[in-house]
BAFI-3210 file (N, C-alpha, C; in Angstrom, 3 decimals, decimal comma, padded with zeros to 6 digits):
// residues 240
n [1|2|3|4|5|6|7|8|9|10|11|12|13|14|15|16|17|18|19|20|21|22|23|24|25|26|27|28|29|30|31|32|33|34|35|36|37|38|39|40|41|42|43|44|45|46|47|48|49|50|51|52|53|54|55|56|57|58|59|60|61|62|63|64|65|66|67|68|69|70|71|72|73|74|75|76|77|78|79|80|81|82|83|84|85|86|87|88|89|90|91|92|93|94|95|96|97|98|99|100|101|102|103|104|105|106|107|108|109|110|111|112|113|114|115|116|117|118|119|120|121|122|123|124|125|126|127|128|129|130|131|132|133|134|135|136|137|138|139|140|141|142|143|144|145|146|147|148|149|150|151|152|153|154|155|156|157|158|159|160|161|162|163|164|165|166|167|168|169|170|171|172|173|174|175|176|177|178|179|180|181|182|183|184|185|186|187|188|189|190|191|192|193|194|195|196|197|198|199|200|201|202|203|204|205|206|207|208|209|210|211|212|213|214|215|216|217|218|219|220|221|222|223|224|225|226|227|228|229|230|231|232|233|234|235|236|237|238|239|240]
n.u [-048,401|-047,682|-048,707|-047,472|-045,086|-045,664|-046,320|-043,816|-042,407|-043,764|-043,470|-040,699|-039,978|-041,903|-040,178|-037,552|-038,165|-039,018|-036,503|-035,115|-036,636|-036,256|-033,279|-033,544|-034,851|-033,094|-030,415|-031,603|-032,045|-029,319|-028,358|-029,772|-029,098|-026,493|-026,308|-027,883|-025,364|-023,514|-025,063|-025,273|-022,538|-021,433|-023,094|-021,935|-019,672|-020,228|-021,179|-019,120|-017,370|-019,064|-019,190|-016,408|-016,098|-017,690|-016,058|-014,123|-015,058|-015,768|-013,725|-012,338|-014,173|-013,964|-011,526|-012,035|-013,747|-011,905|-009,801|-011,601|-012,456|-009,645|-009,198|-011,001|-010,258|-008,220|-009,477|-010,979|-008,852|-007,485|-009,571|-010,041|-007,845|-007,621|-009,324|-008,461|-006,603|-008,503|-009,340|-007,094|-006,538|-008,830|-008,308|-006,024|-006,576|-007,828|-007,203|-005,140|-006,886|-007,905|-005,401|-004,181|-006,195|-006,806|-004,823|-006,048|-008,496|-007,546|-006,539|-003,923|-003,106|-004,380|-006,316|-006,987|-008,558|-007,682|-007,976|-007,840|-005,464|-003,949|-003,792|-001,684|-001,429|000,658|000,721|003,085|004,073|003,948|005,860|008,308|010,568|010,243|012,531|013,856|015,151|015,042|013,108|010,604|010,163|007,853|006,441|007,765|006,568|004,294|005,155|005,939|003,449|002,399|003,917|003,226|000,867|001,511|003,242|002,831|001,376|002,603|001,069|001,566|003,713|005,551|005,090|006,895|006,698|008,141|006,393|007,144|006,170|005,985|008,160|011,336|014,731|016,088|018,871|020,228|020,212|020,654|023,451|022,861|020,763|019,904|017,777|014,208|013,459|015,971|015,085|012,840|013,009|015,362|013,658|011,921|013,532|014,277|012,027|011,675|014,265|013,636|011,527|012,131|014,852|013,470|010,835|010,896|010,426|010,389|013,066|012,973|010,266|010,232|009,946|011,419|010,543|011,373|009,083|009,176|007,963|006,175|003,937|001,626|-001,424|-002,871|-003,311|000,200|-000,478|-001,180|-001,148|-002,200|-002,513|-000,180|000,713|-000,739|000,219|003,011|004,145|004,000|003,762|002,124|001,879|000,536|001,215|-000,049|001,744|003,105]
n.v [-086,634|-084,168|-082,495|-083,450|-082,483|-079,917|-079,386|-080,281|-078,060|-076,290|-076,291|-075,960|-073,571|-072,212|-073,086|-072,175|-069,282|-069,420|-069,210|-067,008|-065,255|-065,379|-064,740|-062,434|-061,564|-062,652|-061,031|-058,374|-058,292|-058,571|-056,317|-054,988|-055,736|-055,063|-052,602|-051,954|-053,222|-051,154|-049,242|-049,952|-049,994|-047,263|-046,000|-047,432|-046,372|-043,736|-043,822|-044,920|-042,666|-040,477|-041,782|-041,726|-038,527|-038,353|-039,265|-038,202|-035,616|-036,440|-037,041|-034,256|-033,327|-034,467|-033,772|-031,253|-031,613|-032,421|-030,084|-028,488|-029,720|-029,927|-026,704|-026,569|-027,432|-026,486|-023,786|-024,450|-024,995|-022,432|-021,064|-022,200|-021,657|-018,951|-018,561|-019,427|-017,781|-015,317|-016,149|-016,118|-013,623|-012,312|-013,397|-012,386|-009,576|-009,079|-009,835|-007,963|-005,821|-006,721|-006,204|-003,271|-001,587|000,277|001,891|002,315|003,360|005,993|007,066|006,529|004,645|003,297|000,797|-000,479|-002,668|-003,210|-004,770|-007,273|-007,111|-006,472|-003,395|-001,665|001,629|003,921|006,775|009,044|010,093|008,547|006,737|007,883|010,365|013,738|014,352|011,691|008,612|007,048|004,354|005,305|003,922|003,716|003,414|000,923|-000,940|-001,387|-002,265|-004,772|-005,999|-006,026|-007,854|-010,084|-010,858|-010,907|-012,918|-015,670|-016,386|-017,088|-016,900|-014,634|-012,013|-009,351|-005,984|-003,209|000,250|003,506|006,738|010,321|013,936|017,205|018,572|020,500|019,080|019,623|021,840|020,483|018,041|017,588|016,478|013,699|012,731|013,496|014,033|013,647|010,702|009,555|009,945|008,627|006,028|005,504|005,450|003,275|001,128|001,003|-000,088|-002,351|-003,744|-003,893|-005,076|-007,552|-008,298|-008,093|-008,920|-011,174|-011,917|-013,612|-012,987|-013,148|-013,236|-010,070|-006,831|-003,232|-000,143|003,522|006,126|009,021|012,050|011,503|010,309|011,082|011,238|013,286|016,656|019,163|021,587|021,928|021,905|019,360|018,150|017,674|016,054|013,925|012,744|011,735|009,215|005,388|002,631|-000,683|-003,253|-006,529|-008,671|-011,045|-014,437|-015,600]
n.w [-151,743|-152,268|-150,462|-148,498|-148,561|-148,557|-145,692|-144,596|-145,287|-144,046|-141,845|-141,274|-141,685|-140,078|-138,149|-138,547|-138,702|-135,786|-134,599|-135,678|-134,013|-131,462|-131,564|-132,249|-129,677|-128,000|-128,841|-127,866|-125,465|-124,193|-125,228|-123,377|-121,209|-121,002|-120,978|-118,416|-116,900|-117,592|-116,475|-113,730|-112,666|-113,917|-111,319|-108,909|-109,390|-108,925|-106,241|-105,172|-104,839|-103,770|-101,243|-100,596|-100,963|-098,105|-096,219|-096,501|-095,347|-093,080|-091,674|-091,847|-089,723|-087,963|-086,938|-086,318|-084,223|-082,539|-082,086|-081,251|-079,061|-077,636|-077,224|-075,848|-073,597|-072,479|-072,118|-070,056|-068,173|-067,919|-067,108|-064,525|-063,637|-063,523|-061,169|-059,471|-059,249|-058,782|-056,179|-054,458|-054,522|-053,594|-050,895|-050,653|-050,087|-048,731|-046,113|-045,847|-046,110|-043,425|-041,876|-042,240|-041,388|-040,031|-041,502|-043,551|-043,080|-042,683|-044,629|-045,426|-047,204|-049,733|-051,108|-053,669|-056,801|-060,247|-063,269|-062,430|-060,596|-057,634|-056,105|-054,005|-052,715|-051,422|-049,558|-049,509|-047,542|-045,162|-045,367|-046,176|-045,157|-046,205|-049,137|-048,652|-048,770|-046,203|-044,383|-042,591|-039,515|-038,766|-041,462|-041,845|-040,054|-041,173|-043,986|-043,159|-042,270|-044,484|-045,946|-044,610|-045,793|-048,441|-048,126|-048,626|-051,029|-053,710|-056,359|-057,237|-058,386|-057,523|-057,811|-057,016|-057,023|-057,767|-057,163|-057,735|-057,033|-059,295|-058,172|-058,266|-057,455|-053,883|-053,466|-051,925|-051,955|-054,183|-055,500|-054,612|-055,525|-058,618|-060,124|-060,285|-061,424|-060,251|-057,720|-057,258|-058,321|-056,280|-053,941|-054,377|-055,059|-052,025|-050,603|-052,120|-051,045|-047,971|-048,445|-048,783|-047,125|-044,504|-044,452|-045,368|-048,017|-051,229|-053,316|-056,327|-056,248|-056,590|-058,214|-059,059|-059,857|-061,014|-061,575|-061,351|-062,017|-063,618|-063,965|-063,118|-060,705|-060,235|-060,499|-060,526|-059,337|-056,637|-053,658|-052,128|-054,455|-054,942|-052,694|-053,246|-055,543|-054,674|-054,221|-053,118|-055,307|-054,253|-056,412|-057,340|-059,097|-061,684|-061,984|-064,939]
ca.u [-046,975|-047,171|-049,360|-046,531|-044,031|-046,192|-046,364|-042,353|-041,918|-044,287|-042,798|-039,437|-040,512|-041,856|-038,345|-036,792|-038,717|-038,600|-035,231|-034,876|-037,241|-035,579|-032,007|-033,741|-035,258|-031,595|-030,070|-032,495|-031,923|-028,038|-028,304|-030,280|-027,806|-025,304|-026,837|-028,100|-024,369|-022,623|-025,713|-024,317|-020,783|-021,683|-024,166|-020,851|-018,253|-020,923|-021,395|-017,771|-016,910|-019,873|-018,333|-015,153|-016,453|-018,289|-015,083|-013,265|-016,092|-015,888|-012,598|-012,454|-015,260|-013,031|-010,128|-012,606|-013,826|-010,554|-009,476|-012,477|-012,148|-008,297|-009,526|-012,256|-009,467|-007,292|-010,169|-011,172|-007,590|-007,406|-010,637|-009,927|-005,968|-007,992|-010,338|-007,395|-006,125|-009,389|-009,963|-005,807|-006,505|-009,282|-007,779|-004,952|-006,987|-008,976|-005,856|-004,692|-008,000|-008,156|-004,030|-004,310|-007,421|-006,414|-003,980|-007,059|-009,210|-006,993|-005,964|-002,731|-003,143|-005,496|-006,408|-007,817|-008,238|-007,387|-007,671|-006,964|-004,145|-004,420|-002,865|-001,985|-000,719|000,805|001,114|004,577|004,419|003,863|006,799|009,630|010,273|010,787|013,388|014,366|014,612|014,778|011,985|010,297|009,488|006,029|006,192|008,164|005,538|003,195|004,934|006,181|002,058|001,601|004,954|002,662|-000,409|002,058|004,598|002,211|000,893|003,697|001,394|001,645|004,887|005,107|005,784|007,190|006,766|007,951|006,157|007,211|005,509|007,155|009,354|012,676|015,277|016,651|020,250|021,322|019,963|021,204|024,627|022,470|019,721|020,058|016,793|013,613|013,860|016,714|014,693|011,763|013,640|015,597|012,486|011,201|014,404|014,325|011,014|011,710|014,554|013,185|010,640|013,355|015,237|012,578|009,552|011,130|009,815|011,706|013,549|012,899|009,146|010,267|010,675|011,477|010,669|010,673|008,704|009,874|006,826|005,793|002,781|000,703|-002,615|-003,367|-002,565|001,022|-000,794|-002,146|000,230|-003,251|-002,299|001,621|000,809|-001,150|001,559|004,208|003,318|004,668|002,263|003,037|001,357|000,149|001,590|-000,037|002,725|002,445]
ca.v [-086,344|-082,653|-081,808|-084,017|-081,492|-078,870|-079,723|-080,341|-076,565|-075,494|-076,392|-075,618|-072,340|-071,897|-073,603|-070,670|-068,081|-068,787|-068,698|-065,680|-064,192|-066,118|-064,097|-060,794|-061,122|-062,658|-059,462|-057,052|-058,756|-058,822|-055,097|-054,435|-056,415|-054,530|-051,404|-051,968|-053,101|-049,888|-048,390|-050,122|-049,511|-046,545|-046,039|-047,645|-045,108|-042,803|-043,923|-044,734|-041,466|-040,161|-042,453|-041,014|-037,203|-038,516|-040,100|-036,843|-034,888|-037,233|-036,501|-032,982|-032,939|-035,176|-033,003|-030,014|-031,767|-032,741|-029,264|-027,700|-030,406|-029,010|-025,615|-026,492|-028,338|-024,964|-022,638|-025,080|-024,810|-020,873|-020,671|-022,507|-020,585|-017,470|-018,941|-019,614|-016,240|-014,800|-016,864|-016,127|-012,126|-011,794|-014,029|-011,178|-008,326|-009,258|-009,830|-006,388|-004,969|-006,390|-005,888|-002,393|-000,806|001,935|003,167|002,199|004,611|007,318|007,489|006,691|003,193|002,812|-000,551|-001,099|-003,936|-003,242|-005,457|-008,761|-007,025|-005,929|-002,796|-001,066|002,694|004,228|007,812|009,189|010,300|007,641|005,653|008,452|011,922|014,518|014,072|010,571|006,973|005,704|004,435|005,294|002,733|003,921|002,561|-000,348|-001,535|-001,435|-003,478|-006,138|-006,457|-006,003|-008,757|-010,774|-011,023|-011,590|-013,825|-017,356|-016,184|-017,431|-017,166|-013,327|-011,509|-007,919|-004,945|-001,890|001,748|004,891|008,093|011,879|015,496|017,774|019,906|019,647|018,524|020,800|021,735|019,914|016,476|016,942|015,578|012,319|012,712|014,822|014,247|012,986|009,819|008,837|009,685|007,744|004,686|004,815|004,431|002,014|-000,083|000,895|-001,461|-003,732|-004,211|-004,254|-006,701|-009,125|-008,712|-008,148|-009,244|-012,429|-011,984|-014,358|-011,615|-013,491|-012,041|-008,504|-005,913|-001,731|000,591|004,758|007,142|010,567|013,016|011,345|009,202|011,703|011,094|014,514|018,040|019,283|022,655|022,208|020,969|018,122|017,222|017,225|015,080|012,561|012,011|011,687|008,147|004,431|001,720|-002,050|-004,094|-007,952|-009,208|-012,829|-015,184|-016,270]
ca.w [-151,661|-152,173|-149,301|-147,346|-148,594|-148,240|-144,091|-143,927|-145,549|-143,413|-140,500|-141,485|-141,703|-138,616|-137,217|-138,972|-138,009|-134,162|-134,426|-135,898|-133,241|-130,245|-132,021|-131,767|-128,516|-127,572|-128,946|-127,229|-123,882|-124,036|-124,982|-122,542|-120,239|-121,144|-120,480|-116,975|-116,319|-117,679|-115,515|-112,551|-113,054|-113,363|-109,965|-108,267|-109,060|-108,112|-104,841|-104,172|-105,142|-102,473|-099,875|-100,146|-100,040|-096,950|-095,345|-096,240|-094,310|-091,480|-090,956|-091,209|-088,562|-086,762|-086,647|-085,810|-082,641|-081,647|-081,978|-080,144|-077,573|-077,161|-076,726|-074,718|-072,409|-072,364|-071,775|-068,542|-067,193|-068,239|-066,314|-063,175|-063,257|-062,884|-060,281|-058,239|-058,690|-058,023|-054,702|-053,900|-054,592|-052,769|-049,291|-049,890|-049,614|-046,927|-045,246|-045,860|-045,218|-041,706|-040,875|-041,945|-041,709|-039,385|-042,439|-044,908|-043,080|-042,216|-045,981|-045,903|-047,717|-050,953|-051,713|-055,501|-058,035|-061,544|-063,960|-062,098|-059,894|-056,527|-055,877|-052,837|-052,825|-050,084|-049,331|-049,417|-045,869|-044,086|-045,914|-045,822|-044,582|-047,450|-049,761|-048,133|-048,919|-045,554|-044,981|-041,226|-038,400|-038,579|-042,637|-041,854|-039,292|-042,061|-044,951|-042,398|-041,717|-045,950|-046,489|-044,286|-046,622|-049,595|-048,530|-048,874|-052,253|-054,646|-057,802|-057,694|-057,929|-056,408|-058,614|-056,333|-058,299|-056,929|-057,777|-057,122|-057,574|-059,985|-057,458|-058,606|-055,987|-053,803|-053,724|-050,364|-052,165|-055,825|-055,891|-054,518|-056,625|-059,548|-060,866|-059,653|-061,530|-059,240|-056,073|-057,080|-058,361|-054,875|-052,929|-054,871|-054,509|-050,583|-050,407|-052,526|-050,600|-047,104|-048,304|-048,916|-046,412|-043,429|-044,766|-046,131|-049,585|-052,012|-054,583|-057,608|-056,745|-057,060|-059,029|-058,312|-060,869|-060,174|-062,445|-061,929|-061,888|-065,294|-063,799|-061,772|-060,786|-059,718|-060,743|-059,557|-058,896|-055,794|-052,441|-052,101|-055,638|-055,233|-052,194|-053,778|-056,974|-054,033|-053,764|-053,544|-055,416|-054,824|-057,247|-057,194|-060,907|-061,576|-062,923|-066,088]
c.u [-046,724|-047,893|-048,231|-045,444|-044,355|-045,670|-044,876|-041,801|-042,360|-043,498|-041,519|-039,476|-040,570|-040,764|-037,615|-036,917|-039,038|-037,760|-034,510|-035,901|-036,779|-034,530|-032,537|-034,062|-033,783|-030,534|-030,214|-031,946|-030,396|-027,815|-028,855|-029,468|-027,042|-025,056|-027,010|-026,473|-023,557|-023,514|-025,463|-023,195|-020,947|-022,180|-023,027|-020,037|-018,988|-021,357|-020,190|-017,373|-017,752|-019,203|-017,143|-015,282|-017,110|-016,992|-014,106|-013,766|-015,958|-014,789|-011,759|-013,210|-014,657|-012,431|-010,805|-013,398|-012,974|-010,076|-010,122|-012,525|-010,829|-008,647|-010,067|-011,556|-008,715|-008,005|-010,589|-010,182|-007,264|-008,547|-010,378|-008,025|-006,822|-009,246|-010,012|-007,033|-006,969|-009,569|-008,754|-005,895|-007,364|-008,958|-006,821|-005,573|-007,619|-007,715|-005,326|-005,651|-008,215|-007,065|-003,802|-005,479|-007,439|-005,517|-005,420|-007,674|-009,183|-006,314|-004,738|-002,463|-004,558|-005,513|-007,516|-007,578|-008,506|-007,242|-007,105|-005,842|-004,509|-003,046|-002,813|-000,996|-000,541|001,233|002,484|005,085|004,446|004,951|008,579|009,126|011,025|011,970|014,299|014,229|014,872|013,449|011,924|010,029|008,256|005,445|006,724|007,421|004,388|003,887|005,150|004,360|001,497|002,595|004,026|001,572|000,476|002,751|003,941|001,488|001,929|003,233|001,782|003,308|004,356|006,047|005,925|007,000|006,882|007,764|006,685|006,343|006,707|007,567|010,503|013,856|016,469|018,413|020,877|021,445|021,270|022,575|023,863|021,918|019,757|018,700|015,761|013,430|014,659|016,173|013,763|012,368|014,547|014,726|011,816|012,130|014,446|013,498|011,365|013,344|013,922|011,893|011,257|013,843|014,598|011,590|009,499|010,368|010,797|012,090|013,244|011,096|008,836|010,951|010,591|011,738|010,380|010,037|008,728|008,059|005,513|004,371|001,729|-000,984|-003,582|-002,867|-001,521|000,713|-000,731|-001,218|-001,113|-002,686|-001,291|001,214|000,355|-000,261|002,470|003,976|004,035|003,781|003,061|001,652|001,054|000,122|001,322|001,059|002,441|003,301]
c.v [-084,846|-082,365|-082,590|-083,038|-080,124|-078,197|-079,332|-078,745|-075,702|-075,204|-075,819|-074,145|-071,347|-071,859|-072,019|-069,391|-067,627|-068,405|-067,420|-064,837|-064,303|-064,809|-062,734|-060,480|-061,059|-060,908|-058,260|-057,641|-058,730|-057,498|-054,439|-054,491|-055,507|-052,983|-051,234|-052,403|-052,284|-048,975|-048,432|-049,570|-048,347|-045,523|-046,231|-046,482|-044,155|-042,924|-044,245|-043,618|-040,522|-040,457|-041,908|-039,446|-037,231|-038,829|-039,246|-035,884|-035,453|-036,854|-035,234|-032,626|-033,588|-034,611|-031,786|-029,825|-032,158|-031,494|-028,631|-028,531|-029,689|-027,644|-025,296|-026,567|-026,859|-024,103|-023,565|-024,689|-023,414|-020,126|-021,500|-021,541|-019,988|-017,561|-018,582|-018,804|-015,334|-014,780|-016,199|-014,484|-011,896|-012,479|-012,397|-010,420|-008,432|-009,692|-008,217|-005,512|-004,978|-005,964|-004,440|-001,861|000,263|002,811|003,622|003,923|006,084|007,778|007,856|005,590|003,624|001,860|-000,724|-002,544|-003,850|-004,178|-006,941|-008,295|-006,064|-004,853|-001,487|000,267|003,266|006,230|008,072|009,761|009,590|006,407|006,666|009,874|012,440|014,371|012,782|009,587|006,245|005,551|004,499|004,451|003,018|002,543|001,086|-001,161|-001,779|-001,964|-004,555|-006,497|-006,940|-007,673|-010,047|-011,672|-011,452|-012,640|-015,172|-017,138|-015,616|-017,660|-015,779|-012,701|-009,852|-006,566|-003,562|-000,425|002,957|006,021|009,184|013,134|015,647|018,499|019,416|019,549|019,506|020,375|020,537|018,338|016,418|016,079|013,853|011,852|013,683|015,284|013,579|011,644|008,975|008,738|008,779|006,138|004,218|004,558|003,622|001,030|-000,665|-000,210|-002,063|-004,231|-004,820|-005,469|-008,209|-009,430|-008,673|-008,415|-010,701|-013,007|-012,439|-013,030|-011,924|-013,183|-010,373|-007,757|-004,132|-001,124|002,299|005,079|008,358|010,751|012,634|010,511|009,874|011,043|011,847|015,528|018,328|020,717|023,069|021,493|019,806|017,481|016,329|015,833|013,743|012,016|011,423|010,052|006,497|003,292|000,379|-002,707|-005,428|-008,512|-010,741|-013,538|-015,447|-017,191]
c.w [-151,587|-151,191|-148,305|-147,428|-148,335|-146,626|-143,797|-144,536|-144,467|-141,644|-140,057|-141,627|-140,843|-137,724|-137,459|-138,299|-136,392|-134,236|-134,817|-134,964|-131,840|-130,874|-131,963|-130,621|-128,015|-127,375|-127,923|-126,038|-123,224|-124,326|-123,732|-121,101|-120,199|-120,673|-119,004|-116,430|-115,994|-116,494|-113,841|-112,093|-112,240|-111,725|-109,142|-107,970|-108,491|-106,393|-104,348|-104,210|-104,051|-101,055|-099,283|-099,839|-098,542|-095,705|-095,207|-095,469|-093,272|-090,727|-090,761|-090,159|-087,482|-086,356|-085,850|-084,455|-082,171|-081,189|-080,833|-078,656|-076,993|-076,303|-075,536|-073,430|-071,669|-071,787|-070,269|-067,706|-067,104|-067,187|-065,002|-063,024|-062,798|-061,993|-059,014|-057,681|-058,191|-056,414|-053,935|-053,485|-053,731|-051,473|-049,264|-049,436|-048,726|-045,950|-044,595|-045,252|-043,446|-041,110|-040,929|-042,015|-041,036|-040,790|-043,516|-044,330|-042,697|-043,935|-046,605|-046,678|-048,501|-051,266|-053,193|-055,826|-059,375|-062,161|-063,455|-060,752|-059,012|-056,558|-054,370|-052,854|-051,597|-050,307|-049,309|-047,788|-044,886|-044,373|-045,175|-045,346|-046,234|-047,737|-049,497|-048,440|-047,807|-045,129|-043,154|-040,132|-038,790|-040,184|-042,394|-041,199|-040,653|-043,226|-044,300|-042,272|-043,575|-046,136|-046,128|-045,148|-047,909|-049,477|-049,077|-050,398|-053,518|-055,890|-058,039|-057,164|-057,632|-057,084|-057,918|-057,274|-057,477|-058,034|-056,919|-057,932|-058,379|-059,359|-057,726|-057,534|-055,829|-054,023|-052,577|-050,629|-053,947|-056,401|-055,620|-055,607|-057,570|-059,801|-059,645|-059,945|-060,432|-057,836|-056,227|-057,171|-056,706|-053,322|-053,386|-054,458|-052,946|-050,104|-051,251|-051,637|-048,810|-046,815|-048,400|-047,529|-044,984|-043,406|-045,241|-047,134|-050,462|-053,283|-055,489|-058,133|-057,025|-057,607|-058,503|-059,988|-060,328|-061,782|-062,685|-061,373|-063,187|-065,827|-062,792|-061,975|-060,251|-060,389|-059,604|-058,894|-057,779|-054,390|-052,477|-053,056|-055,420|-054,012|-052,236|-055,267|-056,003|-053,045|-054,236|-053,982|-055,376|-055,398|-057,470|-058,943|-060,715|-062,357|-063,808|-066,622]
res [x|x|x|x|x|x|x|x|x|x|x|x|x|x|x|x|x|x|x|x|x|x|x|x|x|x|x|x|x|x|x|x|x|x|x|x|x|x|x|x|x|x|x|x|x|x|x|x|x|x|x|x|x|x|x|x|x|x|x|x|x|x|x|x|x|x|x|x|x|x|x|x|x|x|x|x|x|x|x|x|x|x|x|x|x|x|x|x|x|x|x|x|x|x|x|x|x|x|x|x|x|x|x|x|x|x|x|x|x|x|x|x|x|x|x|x|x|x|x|x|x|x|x|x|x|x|x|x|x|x|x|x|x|x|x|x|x|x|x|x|x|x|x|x|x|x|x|x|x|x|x|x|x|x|x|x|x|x|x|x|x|x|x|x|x|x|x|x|x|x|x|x|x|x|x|x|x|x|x|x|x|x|x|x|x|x|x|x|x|x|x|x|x|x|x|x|x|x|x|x|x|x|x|x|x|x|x|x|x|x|x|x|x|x|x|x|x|x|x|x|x|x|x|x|x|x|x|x|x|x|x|x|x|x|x|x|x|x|x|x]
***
């Protein structure tokens, strides 16, 4: 009988004592649970929080090739404009070059290109006679041949400029002209009118500005000098 009770303690014992080792493993395993979840969790916000700096990067890089695409689009059309005007500037001058080339090489006509803008300067003698704004047959033969080369080239407008030496104006002119200002500005106007009205240059491409003595490009020392200040420049202004 007591070794039978012995057995049923023994056992009962054992019963016990899994269960209290089952309840600790339990424990441990539901901590451990619990842990790897917060470690998740965790890991999550960390990678949504990634995702979204990534999705905010994406779309700044978005915006920054949209932009540079823009640009890119602008600088294409900025670069074929001035292709146009290139191709348009040089047809003029080769125009000019072949309609006058007797003035070219007698040096009464300078043809340059500054900056983009064709410019053609004319001697003051071969336009007017001293102290005069009309302008000579001889000159008028020669912008009707220049009006020619401009009139079909409607991107460039046509900036007239009259220069004079510093001699100051004699008496027989001054009630006209007081100053030289006024003489230069009225041969500048003189062509810009005659290009209108005989050259059939639309007006809304030109402009007449004088400068007086105030733009030389010579010393007034020298009569060579004075005669190279004493000078009418027309100018090839691209539209903008």
């Amino acid at each position: 009988m007591f070794k039978k009770l012995s057995v049923i303690a023994l056992c009962s014992s054992l019963i016990l004592l899994s269960a209290c080792v089952s309840k600790k493993e339990y424990v441990a395993l539901e901590t451990k649970s619990n842990q790897t979840q917060a470690q998740l969790e965790l890991d999550k916000q960390n990678l949504q929080a990634q995702i979204s700096k990534l999705n905010s990067e994406k779309n700044r890089l978005l915006d920054t090739v949209e932009g540079l695409q823009a640009e890119l689009q602008q600088e294409k059309i900025a670069v074929k404009q001035k292709e146009r005007e290139v191709s348009e500037l040089d047809k003029t001058r080769m125009q000019i070059e072949s309609s006058l080339k007797e003035q070219i090489a007698q040096k009464d006509i300078k043809l340059e290109e500054i900056e983009g803008k064709l410019k053609v300067t004319f001697v003051d003698k071969i336009l007017f006679d001293s102290g005069s704004v009309m302008i000579k047959p001889k000159g008028q033969e020669v912008l009707l041949k220049l009006a020619d080369s401009f009139r079909d080239n409607k991107d460039q407008n046509i900036a007239v400029e009259g220069h004079t030496d510093e001699v100051q104006i004699g008496a027989a002119l001054i009630d006209r002209f007081p100053t030289n200002w006024e003489l230069s500005t009225a041969r500048a106007t003189a062509v810009v009118r005659f290009l209108q009205e005989k050259g059939n240059i639309t007006p809304e491409r030109l402009t007449a500005s004088g400068f007086s003595f105030y733009r030389a490009v010579a010393t007034n020392d020298t009569p060579e000098g004075r005669e190279q200040n004493r000078r009418i420049e027309i100018v090839l202004v691209p539209v903008r």
